[in-house]
Structure formats: C-alpha cells, structure tokens
N, C-alpha and C positions, 0 to 999 in steps of 0.2 A: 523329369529332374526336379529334386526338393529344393523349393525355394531357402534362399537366405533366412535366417533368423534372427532378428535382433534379441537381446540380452532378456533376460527376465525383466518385466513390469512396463514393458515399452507399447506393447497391445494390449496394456490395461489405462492407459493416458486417452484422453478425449483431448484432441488438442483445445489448447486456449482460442477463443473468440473474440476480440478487440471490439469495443463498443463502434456502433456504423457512428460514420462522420458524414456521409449525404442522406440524400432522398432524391429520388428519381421526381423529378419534374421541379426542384426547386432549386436556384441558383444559391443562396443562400438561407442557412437551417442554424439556430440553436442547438446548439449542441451542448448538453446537461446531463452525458451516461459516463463521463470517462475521468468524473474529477479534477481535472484541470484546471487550472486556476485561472478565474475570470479577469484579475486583474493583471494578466501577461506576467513575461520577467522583468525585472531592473530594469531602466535604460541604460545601466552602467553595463550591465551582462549583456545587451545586444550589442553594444558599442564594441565589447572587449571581442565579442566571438567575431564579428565583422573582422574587424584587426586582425585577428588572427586565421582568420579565413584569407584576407588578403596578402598574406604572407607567411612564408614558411612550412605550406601544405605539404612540400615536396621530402620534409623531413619529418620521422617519427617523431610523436611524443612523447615527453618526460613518463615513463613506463610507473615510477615509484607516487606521481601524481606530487611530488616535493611540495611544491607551493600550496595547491589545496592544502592539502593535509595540512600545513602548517596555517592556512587560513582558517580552516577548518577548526583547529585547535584554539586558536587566540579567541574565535566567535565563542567556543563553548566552554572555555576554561580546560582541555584536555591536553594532554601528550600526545603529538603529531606521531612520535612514535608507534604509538598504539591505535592508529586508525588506518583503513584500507583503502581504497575507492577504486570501484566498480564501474560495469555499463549499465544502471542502473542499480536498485536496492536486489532488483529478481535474479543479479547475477549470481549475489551472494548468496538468495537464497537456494540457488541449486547447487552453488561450490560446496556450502555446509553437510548436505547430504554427501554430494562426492566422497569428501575428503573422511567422513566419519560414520559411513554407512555401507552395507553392501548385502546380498542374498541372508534371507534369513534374520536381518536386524528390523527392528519397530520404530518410527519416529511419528509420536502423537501431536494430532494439529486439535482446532474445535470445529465442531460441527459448522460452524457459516465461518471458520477462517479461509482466507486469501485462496481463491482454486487454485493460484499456483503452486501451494503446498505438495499436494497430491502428486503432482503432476511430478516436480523436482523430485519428491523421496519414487514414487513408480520410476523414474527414469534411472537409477541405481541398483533397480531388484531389492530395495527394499518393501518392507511393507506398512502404509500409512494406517495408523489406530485413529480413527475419527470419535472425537470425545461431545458425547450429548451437553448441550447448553442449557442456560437457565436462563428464560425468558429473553432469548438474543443475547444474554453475557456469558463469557465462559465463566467454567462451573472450577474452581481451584481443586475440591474436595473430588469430583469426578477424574480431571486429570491425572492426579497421585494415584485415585485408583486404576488407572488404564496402564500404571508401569508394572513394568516386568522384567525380567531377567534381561533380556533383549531389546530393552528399549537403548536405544543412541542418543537422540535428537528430542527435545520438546519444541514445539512451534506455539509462539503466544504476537497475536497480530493487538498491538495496546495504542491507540485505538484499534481498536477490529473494522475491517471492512469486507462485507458490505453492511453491516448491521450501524456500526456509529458507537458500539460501545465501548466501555474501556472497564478495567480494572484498579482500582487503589493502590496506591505502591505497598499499603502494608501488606494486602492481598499476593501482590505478585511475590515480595517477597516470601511468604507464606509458601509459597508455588515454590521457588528457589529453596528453602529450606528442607521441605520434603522431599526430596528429589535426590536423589544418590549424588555423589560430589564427582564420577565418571559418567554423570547424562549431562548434555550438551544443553544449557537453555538462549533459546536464539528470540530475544525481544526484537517483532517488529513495529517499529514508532514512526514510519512513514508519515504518521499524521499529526505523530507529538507537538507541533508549532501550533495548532488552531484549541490546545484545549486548554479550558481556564476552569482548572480546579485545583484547590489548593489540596487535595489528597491524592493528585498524580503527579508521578516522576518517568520519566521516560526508563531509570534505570541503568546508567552508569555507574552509578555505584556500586551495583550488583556487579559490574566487572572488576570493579578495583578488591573484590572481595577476598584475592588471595588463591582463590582456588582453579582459577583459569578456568572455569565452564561455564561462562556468561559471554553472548556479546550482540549489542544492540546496533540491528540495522537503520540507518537514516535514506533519504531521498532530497534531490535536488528535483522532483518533480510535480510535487505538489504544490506548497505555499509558495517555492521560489519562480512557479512558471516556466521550471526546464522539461519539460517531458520530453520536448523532441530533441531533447541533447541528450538524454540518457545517460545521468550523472548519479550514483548513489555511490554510500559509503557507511562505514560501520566501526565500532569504538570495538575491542577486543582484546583478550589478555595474548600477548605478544607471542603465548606459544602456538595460540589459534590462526594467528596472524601467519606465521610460520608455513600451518596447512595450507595457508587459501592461496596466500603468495606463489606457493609452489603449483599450483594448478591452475591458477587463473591464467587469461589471456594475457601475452608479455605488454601488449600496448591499446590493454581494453579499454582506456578513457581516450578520445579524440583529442588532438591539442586544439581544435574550436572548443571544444565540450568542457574541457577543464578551463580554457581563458574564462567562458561564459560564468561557470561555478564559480571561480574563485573572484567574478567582479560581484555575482549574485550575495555571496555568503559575507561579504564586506559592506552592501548594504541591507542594513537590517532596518533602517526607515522604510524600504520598503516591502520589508518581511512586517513590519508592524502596522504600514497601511492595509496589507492584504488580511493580515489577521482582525482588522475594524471591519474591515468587510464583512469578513464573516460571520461574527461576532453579532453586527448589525442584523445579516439578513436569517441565520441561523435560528434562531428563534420566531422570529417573523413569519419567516415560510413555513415554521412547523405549524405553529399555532394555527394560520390562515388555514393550511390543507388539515389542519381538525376539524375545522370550521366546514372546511366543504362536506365532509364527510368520512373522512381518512382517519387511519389508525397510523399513529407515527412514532417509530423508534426514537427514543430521546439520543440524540445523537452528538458526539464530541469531537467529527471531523470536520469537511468539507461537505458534505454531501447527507441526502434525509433516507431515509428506507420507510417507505406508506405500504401500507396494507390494505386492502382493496374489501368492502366487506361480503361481497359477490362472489371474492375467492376470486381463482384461475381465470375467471372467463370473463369476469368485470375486468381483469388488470389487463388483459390480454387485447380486450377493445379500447379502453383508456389510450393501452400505446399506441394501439391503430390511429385513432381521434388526433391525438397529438401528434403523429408522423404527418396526419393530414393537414398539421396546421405548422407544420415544418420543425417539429421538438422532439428531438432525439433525446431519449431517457434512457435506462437501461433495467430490462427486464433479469428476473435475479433465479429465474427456472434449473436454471443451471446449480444454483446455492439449494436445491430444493425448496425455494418459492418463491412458486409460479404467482402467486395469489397479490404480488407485493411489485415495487418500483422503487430502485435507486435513482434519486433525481440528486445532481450538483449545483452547488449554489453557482447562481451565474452571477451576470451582470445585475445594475438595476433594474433596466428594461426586459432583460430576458429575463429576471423572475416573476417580473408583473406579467410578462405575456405568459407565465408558463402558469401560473394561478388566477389568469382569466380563462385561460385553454381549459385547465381540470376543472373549474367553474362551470362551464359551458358544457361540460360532458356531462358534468352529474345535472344537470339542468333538464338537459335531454333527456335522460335515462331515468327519471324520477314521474 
C-alpha cells in the first residue's frame, strides 16, 4: 500500500534544531547559543504572569490580545489597531507564507537569513529564492535581481541573524521601492531594541506607506526576556492583518503570556538596562575574541558570530573544548558555516568565563 503524502515542499524541510540547554555530566552550564537575554524579564512581567497563572487558567484568553496591543501601541507610538500578536515573532513568519503563497510562487530570503524562512515558504509548496550576500550583509541590488514574475513574499531579517548585520533604512527602503507594489516585504526586527545607529529604522514607516505591502515583525523574546512565553507581534497595513487574523490560532497568545508582555512592554527601565548591557559587553567581547585570534562579524544584535581561521575543524574543537568546560555556543553549519560560532552575550561572569574558555583553547592549540 502507498504511503500518505504530504503536500509539496514538506520533504524538502530539515526540521529546526533548538540550540542544546545541558551537557551530560554537568549540573549547571552557560548557556550562550540561543540569544536569550542574560538579564531575565522585568520583575513586573514575572509578578504579572504569576497573577495570572494563579488565577483564571480555567478560562480562554483575550483571542484579539486588546490590552497588548494597546500597550504595545502607547510604547511605540502606533495604532493598536494595526498590530497583531502571535506565539511568538515565527508564527507570523509561517502565517505570511500561508496566506500569500502557494505551488508554483517564489518568496526570497538571504543567504545567512533566519533558517526558519525556508522552512515556512517549503511548508506551503512554495519555492524559497536564497539571495548571495555581501560580506555577511544582504545585497539590496542582488535581491531586486532575484524577482520575478512569481515572486509573493521578500524576507529581510534587519538586524540578520545569525550574522549581527543590519541594513540602513535608506537601503531598505531602496529594497521597498524596487520591488513591485503586489510583492509582500516582511521586515524582521527581532533585534531592533539593541541597535544604536542613527541610520537605522526598524521601518514602520514603510507600512504607513499607503500601499499595504509592508509589515514589520517584532518579539517579546529577546531584549524583553520572554522567550519561554512566546510572545511576538507585528505592525501591518490592516488589510494584511485581515489575512493573518483569519488563519491564525483563535487563542494563540496564552493569558500568562500576554499578562507577562504587557507588564514587560510598560517597563522600558528595564528594556533600557538590558540594552546597557549589551551595549557594554558588545563591543568588549568582540574586540577581546580579535584578540584571541578570531575573525568577528561587526554585529548589531545580542549576540557575536567568530570565524575560526582553522576553518570547520578548528570551530568544531573550540565547541567541543568549551562544552568541556560547560559553554554551550552555537555552532552555525547549518547556515553553511561550519568554520564560524554564534556566541550570545551573557552575564558578566559568563562572558569572562567564556573569553578565558577560548583563551585557553587557542593556548593549547598554538
């Protein structure tokens, strides 16, 4: 008998891999592969999701997310109206495919963007255009030439991850102008709170531009410390909103998950401590692992991507070394390279252990 078949592009998916959180033989590890924010969430957002953990589980949650969204809005200056929220930022990014893609259509990501891109546009039968980069940043002038008659969907991850780079807003708009006014551009800014450059804009304005084919995904998972609430959301011209609304899950945000977000998004003291952090040790730890011997992507997120000059087989013992010494990193083979390591900024202590750890290896191996 012939097996079942799933749809087109579903046995062309490598499933996603979650950076490891132990190691065998040690009770406690540094954990520096999954971006996470070393300085936890709010204590206002633990307090709020307790509360509401303690009470009222037996009933569904607000489905339209009311109160975020309108927290949401007051934080950024936005219409509540025009904003969504999700089980995180990666809901969105697969509903966007769903709703505006299908056999036969093109949705172009870059070369080192987000694996979950691929994954999302494969999961629809469509077919992902992977666009070559320029020196780890994406290429504006290559993208435009990857469109076609068929193209749906453009994916631009501002900052990029796993690489640390970003684009200029005149750039992306640049991207946004060339681009037909019925192709979808989906800004994801996951990281937009750690960068400090006065020539980027996350891009909201690009959605207020009239033409409804902008909309920029956000996250309660990074700077705000929620990752294990799985909280995102995304600014949108209403008729976009329209699409996602209708296919998303009726009651995809938890009601812990939205108390937590909307006590997180209200304190911004400590969105602005965590962004000191980074800010502080960002630069610090690139510089230090130059020092060691490293090649480091100038990066504008959370997190450093090194380049190993051994190639594959230096980076591949580095992680071994450091697993040995209980420091989970995250190896980037999967991004096509093997040669390289995404390390996230941690604590203070875990980034001086983790730049005496690569210390010690090149020590050895020299």
């Amino acid at each position: 008998m012939a097996p079942i078949k799933p749809r087109n592009g579903i046995l062309n998916i490598t499933a996603y891999k979650a950076g490891d959180a132990k190691i065998k033989g040690f009770d406690r590890v540094i954990k520096l592969a999954s971006n996470e924010s070393p300085m936890g969430p709010s204590p206002a957002a633990v307090e709020a999701a307790q509360n509401a953990a303690g009470e009222g589980l037996n009933l569904y949650p607000d489905p339209t997310c009311t109160e975020l969204r309108n927290a949401i809005g007051a934080v950024h200056g936005l219409d509540p109206a025009q904003i969504i929220c999700a089980n995180g930022s990666e809901e969105l990014l697969h509903l966007l495919p769903k709703g505006y893609a299908s056999d036969g259509d093109e949705i172009i990501y870059c070369q080192y963007g987000f694996i979950a891109y691929p994954i999302a546009i494969n999961a629809v039968g469509a077919t992902p255009v992977m666009v070559p980069e320029d020196n780890y940043s994406a290429n504006v002038d290559a993208m435009l030439a990857a469109v076609t008659p068929r193209t749906k969907i453009v994916n631009l991850a501002n900052p990029n991850n796993p690489t640390g780079t970003y684009l200029a807003k005149d750039e992306v708009r640049r991207l946004r102008d060339g681009l037909r006014d019925d192709i979808l551009l989906m800004l994801d800014a996951a990281y937009a709170e750690y960068v400090e450059r006065p020539d980027y804009d996350a891009g909201f304005d690009l959605v207020d531009n009239g033409l409804d084919n902008t909309i920029v995904t956000r996250t309660f998972s990074k700077i705000y410390g929620l990752a294990g609430a799985r909280v995102g959301w995304a600014y949108a011209p209403k008729s976009v909103l329209d699409i996602l609304n209708r296919i998303r899950g009726t009651f995809n945000v938890s009601r812990v998950s939205q108390a937590a977000a909307i006590a997180a998004v209200r304190d911004q003291d400590h969105v602005a401590r965590a962004r000191a952090h980074n800010l502080k040790w960002l630069p610090r730890l690139s510089a230090a692992l130059e020092e060691i011997g490293l090649d480091v992507t100038p990066s504008h997120g959370n997190f450093i991507l090194v380049h190993f000059p051994g190639g594959a087989q230096q980076a591949a013992a580095a992680n071994d070394f450091l697993r040995g010494r209980g420091i989970i990193v995250r190896p980037v083979g999967n991004y096509d390279l093997a040669g390289s390591l995404r390390i996230t900024i941690g604590t203070d202590s875990e980034n001086e252990a983790l730049l005496a750890a690569m210390a010690a290896f090149f020590a050895q191996t020299r």
